[in-house]
C-alpha positions as CSV (number, residue, x, y, z in Angstrom):
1,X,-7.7,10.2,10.1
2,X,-6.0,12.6,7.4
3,X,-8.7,14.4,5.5
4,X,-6.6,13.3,2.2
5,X,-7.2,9.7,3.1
6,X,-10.6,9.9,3.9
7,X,-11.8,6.9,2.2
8,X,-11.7,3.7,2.8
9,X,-11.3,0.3,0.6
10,X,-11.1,-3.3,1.6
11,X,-8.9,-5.7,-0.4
12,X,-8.0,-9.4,0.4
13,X,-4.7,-10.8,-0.3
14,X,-2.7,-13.8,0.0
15,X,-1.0,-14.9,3.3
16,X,2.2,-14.8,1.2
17,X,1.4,-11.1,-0.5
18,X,0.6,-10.3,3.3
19,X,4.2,-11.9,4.5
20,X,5.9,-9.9,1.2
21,X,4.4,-6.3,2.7
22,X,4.9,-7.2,6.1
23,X,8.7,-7.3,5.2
24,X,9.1,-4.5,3.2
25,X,7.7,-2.4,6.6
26,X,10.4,-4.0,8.9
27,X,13.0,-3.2,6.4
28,X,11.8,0.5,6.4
29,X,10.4,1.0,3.2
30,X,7.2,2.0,4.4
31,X,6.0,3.0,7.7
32,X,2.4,0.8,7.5
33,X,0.4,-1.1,5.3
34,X,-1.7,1.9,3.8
35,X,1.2,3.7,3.1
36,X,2.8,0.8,1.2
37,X,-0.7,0.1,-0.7
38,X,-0.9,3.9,-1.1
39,X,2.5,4.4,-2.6
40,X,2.4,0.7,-5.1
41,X,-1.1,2.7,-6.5
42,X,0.3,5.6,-7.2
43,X,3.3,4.1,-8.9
44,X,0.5,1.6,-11.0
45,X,-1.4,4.7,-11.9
46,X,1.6,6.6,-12.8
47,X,2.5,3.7,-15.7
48,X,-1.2,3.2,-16.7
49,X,-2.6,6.3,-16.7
50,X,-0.1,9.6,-16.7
């Protein structure tokens, strides 16, 4: 594990938002699930927060 990802969270989603992220990884636009979770929080936080 990467020392900047040391945490962990558990979420639950729908089988659908499951089947939407699951597609977005085969078409390349993120190598896994965390990454893809990762990257949507940081674009959330981005528009909330910054």
């Amino acid at each position: 594990m990467i020392a900047e990802y040391a945490e962990r969270i558990a979420l639950r989603l729908s089988k659908k938002q499951l089947q939407q992220i699951e597609q977005l990884i085969r078409e390349n636009k993120a190598k896994n699930r965390s990454e893809l979770v990762r990257q949507a929080l940081w674009e959330f936080l981005a528009k909330k927060v910054f």
